[in-house]
N, C-alpha and C positions, 0 to 999 in steps of 0.2 A: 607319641606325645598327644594331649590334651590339648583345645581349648583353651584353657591358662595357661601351660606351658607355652604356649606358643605366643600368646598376651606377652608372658614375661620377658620372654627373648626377643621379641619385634622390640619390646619397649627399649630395651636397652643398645642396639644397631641401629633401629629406622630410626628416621627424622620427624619428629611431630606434625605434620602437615596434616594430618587426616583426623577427626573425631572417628575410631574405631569402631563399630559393633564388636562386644567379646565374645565372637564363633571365630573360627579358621576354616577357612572354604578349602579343603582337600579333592574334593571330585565331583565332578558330574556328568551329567549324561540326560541329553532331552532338556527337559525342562525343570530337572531336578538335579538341585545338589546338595553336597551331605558335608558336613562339617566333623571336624576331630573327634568328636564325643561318638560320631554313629549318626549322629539326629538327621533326619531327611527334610530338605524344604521344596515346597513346590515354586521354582522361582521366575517372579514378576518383575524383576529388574533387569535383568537379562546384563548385568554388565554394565547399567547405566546405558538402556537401548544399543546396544553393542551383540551381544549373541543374537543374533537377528531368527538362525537358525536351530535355537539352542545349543545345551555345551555339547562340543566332540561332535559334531554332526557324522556322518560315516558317509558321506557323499564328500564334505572338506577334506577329512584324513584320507582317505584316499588320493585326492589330488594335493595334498600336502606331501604323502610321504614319498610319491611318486617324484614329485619337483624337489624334495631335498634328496633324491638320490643323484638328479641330475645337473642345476645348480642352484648355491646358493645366492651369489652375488659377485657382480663382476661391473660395477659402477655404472655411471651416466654418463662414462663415457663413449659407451657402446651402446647399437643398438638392441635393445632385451625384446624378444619378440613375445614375451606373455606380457609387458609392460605395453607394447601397440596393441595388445588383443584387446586389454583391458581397456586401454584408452579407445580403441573402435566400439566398445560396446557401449561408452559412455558419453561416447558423443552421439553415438544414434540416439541413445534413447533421450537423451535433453535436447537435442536440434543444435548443438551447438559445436564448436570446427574445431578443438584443440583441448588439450588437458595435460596438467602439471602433478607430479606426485611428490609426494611428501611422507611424513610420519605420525599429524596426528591432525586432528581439528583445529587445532591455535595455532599451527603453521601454515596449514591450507588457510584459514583466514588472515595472517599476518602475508603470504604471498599475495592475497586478493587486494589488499590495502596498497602492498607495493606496486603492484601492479597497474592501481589507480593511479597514484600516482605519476608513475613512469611514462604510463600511457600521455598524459596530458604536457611530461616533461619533453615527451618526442613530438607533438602536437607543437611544440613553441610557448608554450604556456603556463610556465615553470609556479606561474603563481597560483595554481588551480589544486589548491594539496588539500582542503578540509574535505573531511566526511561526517555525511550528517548521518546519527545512530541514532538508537532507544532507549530510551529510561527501562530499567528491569530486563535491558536484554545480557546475553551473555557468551561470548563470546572466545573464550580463552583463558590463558592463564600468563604468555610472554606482557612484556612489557605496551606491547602497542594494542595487542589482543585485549587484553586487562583494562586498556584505558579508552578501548571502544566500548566493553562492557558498561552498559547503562547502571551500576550498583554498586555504588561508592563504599561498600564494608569490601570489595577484595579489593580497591584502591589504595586502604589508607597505610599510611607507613613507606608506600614505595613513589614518593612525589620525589623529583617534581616528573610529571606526566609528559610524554609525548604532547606536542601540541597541535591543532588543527580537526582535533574532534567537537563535537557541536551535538546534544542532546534532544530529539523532540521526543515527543510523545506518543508512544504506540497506537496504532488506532486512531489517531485523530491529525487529519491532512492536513488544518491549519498551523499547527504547531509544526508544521515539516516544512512550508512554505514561506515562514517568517523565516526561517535561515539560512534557504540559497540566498546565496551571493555571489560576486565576482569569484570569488575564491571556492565557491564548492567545485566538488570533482565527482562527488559520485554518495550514492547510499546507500548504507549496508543495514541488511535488517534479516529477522529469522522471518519464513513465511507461519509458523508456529513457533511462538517465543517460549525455549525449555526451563532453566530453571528462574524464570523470573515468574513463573506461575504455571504456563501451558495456557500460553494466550494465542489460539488462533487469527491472523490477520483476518479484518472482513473484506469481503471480494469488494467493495465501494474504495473501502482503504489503501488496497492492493492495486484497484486500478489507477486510482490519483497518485501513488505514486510511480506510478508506470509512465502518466501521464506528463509529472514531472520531470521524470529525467527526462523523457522524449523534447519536452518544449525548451527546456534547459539544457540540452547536451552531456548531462549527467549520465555516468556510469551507474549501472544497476548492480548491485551486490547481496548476494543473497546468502546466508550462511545454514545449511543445511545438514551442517555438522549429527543434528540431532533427531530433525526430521523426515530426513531425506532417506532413501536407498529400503524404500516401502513402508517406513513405519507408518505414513500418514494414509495409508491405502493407495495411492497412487507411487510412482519409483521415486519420480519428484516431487517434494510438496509443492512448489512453484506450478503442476500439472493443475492442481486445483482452481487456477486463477489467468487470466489472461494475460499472462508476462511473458515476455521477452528478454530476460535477463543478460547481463553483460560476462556474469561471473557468478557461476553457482559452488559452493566448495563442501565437502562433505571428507568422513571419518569414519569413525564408532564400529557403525555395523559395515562397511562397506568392504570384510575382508573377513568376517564371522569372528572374530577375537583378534587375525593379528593386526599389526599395530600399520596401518598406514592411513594418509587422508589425501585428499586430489582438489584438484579444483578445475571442471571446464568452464571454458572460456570460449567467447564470441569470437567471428572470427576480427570484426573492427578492434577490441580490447587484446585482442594475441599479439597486436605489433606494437604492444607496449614493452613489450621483453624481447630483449635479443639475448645472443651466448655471452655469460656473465655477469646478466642483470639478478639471476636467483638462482639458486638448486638445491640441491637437500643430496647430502651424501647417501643415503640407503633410500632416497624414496624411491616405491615402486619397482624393489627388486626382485630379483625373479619370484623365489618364495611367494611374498605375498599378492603377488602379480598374481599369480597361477592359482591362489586359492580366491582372491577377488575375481577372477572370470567364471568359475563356479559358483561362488555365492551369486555373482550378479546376474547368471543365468538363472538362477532358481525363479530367486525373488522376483525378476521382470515377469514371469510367465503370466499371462493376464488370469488363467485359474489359481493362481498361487495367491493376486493382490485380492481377487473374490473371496477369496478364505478371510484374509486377513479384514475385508470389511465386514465378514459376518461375524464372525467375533469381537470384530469392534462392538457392532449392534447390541448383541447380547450380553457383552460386558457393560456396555454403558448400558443399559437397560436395568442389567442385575444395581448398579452403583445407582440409581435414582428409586429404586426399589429399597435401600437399604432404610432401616429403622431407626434414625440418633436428628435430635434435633439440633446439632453443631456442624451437622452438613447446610453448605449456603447454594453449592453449585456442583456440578458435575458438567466437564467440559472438556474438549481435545476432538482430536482426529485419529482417525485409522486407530492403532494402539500405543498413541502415543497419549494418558487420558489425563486427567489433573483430577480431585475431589477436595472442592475446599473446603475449610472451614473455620469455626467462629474459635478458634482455639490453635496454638503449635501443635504439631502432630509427630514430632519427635517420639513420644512418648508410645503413640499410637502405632509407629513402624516398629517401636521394640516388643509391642502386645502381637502382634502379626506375626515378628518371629518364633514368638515363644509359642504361638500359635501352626508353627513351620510354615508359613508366608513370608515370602525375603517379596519387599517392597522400597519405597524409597521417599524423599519429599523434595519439592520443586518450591522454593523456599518455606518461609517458616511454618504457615498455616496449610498447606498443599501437599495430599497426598497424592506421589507419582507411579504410574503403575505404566510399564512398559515393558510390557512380557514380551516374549520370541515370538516370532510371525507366523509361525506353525505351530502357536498353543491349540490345543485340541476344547473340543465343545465340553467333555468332562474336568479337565483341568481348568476353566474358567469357571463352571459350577463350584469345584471344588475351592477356588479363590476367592468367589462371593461369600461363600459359608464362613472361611475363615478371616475373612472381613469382618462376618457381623458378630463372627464368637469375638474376634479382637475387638471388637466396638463396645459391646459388653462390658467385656473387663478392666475398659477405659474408662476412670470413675475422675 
């Protein structure tokens, strides 16, 4: 099958949810994958920052095929000992005393929310439920996750909303300090905001509100769904800044494709859950237990996050080097980068393919580029070129 063929038969089974690109992603390997037609691309999206260690790694499959020979899943209600390796490794490296598993980013963050809450319900202080969020941050896709999203176009049509959420404004402390109240509980925020641009928090920002919760009794919530688990060159993006977080929660990349997300927890915010305050029937089962202790062995290795900042370097480098005067900025951390500009760039991610660059945008005007953590010094050269040929042919 084609390409089209494959167009035409998605269209008529799947669910419209998605604005498609017309390739079918068939296979990969490294950092390249090839779609139905044959055609090869060199890819910079990695999965939406998820193939952390490109597709099919041969370090994963191996500890993949090994753990489905042995088990698949045998519930939460037993102890899974690749489920406590996982979690031992995740609390060392954040400092933090406990960790919950799940299945994606929007549950890991919709626990961290209950969590807040609950905590403050065991406290005596039932009336302690709002959380204060961001304009343009993003968060999820359930219902609570959705409506802590700072971006009222994935809001509309599913009101009425969860209530007890409170908006400020990224980057700026005042806007965050006009709406504690009796009733705040805690705040959640990305420490690199992903698709509302690739707005890294500034360290001034990050400590006022560190500052905040401290002087206020506020939970610190951090959603690392997207930046976390190396992308920002450090394991945690919270590493880059002097926090202490309550709840840090992550996804994506933190299992190399398969599907789980977690959230550690402090050890004050962990005696907000008791047995049957939360759970997730497949989180963190053996399967992707066993390949998240590999992935997250790689990734932590302090020569592995050096790689990933030298190609940061030189990819951001090559992006402020590029030739188009509709570029305004070029910004981000590690490889997680943003390039914005004075135009949508939709149009511009389809010139990139056609170019064999799979890329991606971080809303409307922001091109996002979040390649695998072990992209090589040639294949970033080779992704500037096809930048600037796609920039070209951008008329």
């Amino acid at each position: 099958m084609k390409n089209l063929d494959y167009q035409q038969q998605g269209e008529k089974v799947i669910l419209n949810t998605y604005a498609r690109f017309p390739i079918a992603a068939v296979r990969g390997k490294g950092a390249k994958v090839w779609d139905a037609d044959g055609k090869e691309y060199l890819d910079f999206l990695a999965g939406i920052a998820v193939c952390s260690l490109g597709h099919c790694p041969d370090e994963l499959i191996a500890v993949l095929n090994e753990q489905a020979e042995t088990l698949w899943h045998a519930s939460n209600l037993y102890w899974l000992p690749k489920q406590i390796e996982l979690a031992e490794k995740l609390t060392r490296l954040s400092g933090m005393s406990k960790a919950f598993f799940c299945n994606s980013g929007a549950e890991a963050n919709e626990a961290a929310m209950k969590l807040a809450r609950k905590y403050f319900y065991r406290q005596g202080q039932p009336d302690r439920y709002e959380i204060i969020v961001f304009k343009h941050s993003f968060h999820g896709r359930t219902l609570a996750a959705v409506t802590a999203t700072g971006q009222p176009k994935y809001q509309v049509g599913f009101g009425p909303l969860p209530e007890g959420y409170l908006y400020a404004d990224y980057n700026d402390l005042e806007s965050v300090k006009k709406l504690i109240g009796p009733k705040t509980a805690a705040i959640l925020l990305e420490p690199i905001q992903g698709e509302g641009g690739i707005y890294p928090g500034t360290p001034e920002f990050m400590a006022g509100v560190q500052q905040l919760c401290d002087e206020n009794g506020l939970l610190l919530l951090l959603d690392e769904v997207q930046c976390g688990v190396g992308r920002s060159g450090k394991f945690f993006a919270f590493q880059h800044y002097d926090l202490h977080p309550d709840v840090v929660t992550m996804a994506k990349a933190l299992a190399g494709g398969m599907p789980i997300g977690a959230m550690v927890v402090s050890q004050r915010a962990s005696s907000g859950f008791m047995p049957g305050d939360h759970a997730s029937t497949f989180g963190g089962n053996p399967l992707v237990s066993a390949v998240g202790c590999k992935n997250v062995e790689i990734i932590s290795n302090p020569s592995f996050l050096e790689q990933v900042n030298a190609r940061s370097r030189q990819l951001t480098e090559g992006l402020r080097l590029l030739k188009d005067a509709r570029i305004t900025e070029v910004r981000g951390q590690g490889l997680m980068i943003g390039v914005a500009f004075t135009e949508e760039v939709r149009p511009l991610v389809t010139h990139c393919m056609e170019q064999g660059l799979l890329v991606g945008n971080a809303g409307s005007q922001v091109l996002r580029l979040v390649p695998p953590l072990n992209i090589t010094e040639s294949d970033v050269n080779a992704a500037l070129e096809k930048i600037q040929a796609a920039l070209a042919a951008w008329k």
